[in-house]
N, CA, C and O atoms as a GROMACS GRO file, in nm:
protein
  384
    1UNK      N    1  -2.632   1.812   2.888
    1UNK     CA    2  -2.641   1.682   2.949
    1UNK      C    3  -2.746   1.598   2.876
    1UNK      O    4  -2.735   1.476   2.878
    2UNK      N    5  -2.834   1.651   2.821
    2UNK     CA    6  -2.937   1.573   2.786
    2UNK      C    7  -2.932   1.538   2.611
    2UNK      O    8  -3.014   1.475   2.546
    3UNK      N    9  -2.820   1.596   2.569
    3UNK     CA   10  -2.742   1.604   2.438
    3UNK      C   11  -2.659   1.454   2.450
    3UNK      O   12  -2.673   1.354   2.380
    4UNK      N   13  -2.569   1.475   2.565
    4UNK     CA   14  -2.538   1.338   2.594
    4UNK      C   15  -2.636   1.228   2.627
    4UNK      O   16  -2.598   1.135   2.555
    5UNK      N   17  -2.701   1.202   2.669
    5UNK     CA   18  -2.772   1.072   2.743
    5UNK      C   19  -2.858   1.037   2.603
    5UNK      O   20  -2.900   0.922   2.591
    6UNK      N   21  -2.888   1.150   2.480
    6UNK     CA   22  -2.950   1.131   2.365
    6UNK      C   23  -2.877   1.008   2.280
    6UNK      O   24  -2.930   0.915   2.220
    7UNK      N   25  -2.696   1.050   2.301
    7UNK     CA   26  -2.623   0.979   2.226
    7UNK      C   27  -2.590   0.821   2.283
    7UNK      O   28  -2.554   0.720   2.223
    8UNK      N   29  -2.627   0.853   2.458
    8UNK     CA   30  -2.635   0.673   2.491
    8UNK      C   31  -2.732   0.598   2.472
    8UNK      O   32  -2.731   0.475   2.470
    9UNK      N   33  -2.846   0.692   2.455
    9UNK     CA   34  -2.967   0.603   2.462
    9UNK      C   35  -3.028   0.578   2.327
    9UNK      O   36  -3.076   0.466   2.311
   10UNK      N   37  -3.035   0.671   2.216
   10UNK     CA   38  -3.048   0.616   2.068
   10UNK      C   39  -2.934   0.671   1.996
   10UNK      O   40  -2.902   0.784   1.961
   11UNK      N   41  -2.869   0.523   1.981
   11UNK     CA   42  -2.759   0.497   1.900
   11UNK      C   43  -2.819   0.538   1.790
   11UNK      O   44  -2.941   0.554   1.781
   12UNK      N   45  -2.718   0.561   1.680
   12UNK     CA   46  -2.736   0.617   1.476
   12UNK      C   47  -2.726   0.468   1.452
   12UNK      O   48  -2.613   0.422   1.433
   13UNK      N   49  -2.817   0.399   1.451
   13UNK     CA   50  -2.832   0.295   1.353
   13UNK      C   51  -2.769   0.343   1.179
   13UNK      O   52  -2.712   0.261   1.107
   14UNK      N   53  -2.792   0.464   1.143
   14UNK     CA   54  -2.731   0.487   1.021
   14UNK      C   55  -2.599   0.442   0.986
   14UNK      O   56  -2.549   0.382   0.891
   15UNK      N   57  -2.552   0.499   1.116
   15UNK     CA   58  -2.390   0.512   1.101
   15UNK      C   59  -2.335   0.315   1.120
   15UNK      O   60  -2.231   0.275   1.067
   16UNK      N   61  -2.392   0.258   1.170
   16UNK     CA   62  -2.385   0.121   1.162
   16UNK      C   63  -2.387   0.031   1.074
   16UNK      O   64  -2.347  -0.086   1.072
   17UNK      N   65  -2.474   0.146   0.951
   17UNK     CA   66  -2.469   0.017   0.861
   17UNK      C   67  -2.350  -0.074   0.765
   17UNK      O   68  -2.241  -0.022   0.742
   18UNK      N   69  -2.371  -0.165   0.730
   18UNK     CA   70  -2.194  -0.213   0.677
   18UNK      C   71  -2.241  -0.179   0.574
   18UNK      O   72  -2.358  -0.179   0.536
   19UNK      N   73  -2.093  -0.130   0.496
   19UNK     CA   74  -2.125  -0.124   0.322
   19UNK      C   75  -2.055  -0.251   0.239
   19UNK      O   76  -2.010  -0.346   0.303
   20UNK      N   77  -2.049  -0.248   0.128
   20UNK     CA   78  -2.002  -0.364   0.045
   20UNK      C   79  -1.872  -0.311   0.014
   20UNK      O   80  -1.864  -0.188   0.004
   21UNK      N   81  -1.758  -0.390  -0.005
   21UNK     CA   82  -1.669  -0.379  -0.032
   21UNK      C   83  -1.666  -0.375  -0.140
   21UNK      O   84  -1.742  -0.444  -0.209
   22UNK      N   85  -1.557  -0.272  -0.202
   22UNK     CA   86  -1.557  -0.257  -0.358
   22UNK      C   87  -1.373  -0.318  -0.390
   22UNK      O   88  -1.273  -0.288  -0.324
   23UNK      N   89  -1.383  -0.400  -0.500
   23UNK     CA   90  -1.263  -0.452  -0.571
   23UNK      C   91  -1.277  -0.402  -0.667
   23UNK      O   92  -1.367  -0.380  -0.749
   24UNK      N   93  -1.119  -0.372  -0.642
   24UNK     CA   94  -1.049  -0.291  -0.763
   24UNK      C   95  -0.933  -0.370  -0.826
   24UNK      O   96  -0.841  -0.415  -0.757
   25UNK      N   97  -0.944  -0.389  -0.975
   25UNK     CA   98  -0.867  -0.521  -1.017
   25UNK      C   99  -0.776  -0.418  -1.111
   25UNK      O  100  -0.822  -0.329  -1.183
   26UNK      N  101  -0.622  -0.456  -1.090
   26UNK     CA  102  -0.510  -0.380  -1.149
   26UNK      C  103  -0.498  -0.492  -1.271
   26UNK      O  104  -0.484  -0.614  -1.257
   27UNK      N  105  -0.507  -0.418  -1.395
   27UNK     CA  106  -0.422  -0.482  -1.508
   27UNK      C  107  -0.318  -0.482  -1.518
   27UNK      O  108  -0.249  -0.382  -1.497
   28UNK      N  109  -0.263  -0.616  -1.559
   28UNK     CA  110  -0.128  -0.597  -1.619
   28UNK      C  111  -0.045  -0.506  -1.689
   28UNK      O  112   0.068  -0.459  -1.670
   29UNK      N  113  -0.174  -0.487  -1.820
   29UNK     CA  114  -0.126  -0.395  -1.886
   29UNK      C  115  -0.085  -0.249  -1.857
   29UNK      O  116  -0.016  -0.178  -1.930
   30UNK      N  117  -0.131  -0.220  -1.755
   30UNK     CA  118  -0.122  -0.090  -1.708
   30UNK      C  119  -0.026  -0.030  -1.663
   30UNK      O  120  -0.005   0.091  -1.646
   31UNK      N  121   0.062  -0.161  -1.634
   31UNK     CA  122   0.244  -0.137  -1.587
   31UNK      C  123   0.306  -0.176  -1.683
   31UNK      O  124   0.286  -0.284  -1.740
   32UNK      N  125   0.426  -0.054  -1.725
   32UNK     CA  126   0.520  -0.082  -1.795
   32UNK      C  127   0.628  -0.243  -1.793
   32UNK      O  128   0.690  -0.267  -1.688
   33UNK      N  129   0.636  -0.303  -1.866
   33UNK     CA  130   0.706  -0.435  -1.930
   33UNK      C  131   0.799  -0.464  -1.870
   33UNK      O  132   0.832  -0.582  -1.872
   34UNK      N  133   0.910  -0.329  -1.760
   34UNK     CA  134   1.024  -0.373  -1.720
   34UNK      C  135   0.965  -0.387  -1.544
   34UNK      O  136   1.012  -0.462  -1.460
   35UNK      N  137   0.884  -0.317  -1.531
   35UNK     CA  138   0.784  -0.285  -1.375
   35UNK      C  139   0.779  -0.476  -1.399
   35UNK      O  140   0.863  -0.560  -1.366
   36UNK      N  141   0.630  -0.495  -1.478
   36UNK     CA  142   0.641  -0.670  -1.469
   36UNK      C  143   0.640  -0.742  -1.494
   36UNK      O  144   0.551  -0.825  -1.510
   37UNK      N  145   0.816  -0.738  -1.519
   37UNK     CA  146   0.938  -0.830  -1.526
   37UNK      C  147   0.989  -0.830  -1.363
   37UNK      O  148   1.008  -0.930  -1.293
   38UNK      N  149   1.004  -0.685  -1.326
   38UNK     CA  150   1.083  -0.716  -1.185
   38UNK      C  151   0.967  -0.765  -1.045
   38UNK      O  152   0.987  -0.798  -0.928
   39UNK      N  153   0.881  -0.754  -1.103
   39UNK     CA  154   0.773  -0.847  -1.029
   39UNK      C  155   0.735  -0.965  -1.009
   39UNK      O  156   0.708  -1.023  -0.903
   40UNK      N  157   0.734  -1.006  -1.134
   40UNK     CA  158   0.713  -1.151  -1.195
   40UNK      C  159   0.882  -1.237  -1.106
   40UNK      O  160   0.897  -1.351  -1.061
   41UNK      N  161   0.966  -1.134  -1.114
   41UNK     CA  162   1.135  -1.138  -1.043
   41UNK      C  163   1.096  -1.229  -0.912
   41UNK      O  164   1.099  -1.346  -0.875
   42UNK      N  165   1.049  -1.075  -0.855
   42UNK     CA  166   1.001  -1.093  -0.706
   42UNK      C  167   0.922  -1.259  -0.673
   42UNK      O  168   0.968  -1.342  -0.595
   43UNK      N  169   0.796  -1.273  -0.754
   43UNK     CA  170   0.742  -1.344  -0.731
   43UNK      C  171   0.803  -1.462  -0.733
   43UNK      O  172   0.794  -1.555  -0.653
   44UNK      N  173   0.887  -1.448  -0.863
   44UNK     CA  174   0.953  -1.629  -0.828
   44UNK      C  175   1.054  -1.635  -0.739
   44UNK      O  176   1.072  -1.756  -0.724
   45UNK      N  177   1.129  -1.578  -0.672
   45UNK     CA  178   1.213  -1.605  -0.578
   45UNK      C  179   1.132  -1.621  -0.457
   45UNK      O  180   1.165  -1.713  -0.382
   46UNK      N  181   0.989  -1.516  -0.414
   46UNK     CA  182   0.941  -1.575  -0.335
   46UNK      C  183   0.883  -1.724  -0.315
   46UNK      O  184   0.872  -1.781  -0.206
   47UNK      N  185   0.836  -1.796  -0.484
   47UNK     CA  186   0.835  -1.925  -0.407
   47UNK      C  187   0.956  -2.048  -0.453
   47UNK      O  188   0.933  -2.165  -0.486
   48UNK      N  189   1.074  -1.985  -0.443
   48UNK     CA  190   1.197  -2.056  -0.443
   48UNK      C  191   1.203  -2.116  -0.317
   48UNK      O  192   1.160  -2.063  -0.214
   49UNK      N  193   1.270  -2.257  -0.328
   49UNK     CA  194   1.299  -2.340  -0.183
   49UNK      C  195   1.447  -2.301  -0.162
   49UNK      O  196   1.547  -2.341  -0.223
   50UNK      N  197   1.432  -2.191  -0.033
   50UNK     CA  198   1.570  -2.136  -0.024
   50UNK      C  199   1.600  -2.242   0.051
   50UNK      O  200   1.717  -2.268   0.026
   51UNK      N  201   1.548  -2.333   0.146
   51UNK     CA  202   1.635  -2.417   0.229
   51UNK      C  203   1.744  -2.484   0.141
   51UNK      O  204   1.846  -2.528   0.194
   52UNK      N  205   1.733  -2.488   0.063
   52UNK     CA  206   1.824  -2.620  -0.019
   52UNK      C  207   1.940  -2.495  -0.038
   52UNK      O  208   2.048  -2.553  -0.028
   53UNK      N  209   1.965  -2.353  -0.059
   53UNK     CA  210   2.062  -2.307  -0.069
   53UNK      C  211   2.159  -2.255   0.031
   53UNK      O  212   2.121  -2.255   0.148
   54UNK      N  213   2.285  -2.208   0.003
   54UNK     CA  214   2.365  -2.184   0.132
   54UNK      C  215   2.366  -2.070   0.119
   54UNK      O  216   2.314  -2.018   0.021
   55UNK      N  217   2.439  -1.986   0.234
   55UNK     CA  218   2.422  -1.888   0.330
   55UNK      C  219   2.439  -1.743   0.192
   55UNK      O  220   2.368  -1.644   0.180
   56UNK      N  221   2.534  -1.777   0.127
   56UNK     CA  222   2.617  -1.676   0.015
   56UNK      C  223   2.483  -1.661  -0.064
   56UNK      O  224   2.432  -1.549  -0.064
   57UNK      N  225   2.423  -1.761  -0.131
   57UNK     CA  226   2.327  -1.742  -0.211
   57UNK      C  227   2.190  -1.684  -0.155
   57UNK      O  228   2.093  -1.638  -0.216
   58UNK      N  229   2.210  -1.700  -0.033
   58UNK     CA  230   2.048  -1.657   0.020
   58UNK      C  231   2.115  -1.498   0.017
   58UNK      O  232   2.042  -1.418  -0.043
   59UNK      N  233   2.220  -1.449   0.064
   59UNK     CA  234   2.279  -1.313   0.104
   59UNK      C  235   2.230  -1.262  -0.081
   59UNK      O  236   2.133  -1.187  -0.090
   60UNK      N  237   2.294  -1.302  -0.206
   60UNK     CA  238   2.265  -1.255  -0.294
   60UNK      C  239   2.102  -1.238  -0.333
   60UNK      O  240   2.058  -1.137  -0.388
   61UNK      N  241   2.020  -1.356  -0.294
   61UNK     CA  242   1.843  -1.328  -0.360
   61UNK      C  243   1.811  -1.205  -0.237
   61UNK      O  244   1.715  -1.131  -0.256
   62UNK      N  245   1.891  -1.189  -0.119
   62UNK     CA  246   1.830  -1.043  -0.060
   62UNK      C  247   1.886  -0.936  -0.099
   62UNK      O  248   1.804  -0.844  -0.112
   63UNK      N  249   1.976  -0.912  -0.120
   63UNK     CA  250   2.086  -0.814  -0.222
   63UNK      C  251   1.973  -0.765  -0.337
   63UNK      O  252   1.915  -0.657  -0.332
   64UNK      N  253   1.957  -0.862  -0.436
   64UNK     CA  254   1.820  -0.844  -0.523
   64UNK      C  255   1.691  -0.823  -0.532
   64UNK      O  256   1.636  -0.772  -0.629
   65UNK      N  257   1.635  -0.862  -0.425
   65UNK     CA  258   1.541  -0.833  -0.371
   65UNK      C  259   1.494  -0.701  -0.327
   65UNK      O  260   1.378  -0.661  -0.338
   66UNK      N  261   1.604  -0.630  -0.272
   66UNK     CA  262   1.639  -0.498  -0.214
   66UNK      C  263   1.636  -0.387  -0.337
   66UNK      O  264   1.580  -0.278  -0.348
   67UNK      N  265   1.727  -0.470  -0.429
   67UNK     CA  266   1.730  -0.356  -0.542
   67UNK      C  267   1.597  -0.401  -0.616
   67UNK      O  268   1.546  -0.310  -0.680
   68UNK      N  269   1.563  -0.463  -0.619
   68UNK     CA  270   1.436  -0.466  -0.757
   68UNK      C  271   1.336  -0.389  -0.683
   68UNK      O  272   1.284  -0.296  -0.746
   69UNK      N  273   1.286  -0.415  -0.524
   69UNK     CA  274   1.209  -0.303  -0.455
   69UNK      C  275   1.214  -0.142  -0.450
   69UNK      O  276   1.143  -0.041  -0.448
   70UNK      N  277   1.354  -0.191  -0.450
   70UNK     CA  278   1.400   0.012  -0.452
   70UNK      C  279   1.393   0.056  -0.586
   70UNK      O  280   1.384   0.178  -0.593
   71UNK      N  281   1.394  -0.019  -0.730
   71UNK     CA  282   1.373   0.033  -0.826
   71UNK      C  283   1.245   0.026  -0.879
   71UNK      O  284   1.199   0.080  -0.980
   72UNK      N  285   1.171  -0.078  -0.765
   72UNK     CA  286   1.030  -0.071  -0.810
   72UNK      C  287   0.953   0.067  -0.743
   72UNK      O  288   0.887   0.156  -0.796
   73UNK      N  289   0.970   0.055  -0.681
   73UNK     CA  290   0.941   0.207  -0.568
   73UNK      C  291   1.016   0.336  -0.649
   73UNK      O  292   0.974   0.446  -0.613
   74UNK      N  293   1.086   0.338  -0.719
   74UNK     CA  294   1.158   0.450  -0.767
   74UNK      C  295   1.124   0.500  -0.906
   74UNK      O  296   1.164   0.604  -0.959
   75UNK      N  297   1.031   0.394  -0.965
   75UNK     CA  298   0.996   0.438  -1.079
   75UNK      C  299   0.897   0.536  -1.095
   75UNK      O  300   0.871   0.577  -1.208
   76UNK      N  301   0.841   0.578  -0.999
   76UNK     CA  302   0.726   0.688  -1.019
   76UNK      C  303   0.593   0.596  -1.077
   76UNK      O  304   0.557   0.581  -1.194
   77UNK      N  305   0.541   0.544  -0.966
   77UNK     CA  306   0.403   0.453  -1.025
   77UNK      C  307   0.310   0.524  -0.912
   77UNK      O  308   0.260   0.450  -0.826
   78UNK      N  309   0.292   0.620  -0.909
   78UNK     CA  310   0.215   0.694  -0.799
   78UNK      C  311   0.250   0.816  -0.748
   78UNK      O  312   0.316   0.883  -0.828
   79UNK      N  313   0.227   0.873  -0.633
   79UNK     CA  314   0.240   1.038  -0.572
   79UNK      C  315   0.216   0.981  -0.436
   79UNK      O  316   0.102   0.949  -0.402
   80UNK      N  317   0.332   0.967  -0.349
   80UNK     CA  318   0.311   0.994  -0.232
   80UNK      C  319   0.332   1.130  -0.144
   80UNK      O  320   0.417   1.218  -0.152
   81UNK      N  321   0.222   1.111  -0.058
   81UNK     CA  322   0.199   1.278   0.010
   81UNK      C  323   0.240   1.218   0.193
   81UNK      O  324   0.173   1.126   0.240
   82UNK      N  325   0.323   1.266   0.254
   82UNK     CA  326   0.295   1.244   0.373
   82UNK      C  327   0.176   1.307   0.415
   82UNK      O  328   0.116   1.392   0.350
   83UNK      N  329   0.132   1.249   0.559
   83UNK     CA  330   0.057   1.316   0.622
   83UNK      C  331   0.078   1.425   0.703
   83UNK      O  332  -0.030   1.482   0.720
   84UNK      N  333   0.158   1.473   0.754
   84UNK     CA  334   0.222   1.631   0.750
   84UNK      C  335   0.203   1.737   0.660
   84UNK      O  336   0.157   1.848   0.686
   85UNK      N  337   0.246   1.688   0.540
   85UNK     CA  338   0.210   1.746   0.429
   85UNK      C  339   0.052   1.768   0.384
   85UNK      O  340  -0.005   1.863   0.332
   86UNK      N  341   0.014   1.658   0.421
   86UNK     CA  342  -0.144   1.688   0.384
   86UNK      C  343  -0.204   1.783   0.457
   86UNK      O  344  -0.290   1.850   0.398
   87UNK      N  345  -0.178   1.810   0.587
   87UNK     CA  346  -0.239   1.876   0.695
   87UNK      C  347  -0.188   2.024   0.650
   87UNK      O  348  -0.258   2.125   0.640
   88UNK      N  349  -0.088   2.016   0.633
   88UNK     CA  350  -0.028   2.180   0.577
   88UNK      C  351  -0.105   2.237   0.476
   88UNK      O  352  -0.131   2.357   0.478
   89UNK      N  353  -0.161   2.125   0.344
   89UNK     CA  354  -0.202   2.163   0.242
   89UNK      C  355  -0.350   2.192   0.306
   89UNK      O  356  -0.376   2.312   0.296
   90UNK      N  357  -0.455   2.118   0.367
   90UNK     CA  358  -0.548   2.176   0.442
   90UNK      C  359  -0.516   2.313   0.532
   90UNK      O  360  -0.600   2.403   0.528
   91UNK      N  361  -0.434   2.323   0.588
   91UNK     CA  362  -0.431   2.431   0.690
   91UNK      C  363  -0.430   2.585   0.603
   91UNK      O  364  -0.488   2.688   0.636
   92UNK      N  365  -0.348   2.561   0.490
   92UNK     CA  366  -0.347   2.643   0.377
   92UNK      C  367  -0.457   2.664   0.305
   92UNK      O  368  -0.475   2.785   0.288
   93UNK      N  369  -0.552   2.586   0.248
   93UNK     CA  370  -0.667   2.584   0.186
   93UNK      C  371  -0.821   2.664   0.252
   93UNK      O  372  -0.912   2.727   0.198
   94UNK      N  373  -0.789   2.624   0.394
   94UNK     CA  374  -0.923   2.686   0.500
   94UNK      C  375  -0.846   2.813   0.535
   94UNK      O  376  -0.926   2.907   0.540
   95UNK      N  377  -0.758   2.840   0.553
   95UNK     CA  378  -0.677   2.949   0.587
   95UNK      C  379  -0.711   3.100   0.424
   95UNK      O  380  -0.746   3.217   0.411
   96UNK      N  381  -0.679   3.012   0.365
   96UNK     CA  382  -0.672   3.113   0.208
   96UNK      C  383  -0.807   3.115   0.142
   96UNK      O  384  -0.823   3.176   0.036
   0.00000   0.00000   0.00000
């Protein structure tokens, strides 16, 4: 009990303190030429004035949109781990 009333009555000022945010700046160069191209893709259709087009053409820039994401995502620009997976790989590690 007195373990508790320690933790209401002096707070960890430590644990409070803010830290600085760190930026992390991605080069261009660092992605392959066809990666951004289908980016540079992306980007200009996002600031296209779709109002001015009709229904068929908006159906095609999402059609494209869809695939340039799924091939952007498909190129292997990273390692995704679920979190399931992570927990297994811990449970395995403290275990062994």
């Amino acid at each position: 009990m007195l373990i508790a009333f320690s933790f209401v009555m002096f707070p960890n000022s430590v644990m409070a303190t803010e830290k600085t945010p760190t930026h992390i700046s991605v080069e261009t160069n660092e992605m392959p030429p066809e990666i951004r191209e289908m980016i540079d893709r992306l980007n200009e259709i996002k600031s296209l004035d779709k109002s001015s087009l009709n229904r068929l053409e908006k159906k095609e820039l999402r059609k494209e949109v869809r695939a340039i994401k799924k091939s952007v995502r498909a190129s292997g620009n990273g390692i995704y781990i679920s979190s399931g997976a992570i927990i297994i790989i811990l449970l395995l590690i403290i275990i062994l």
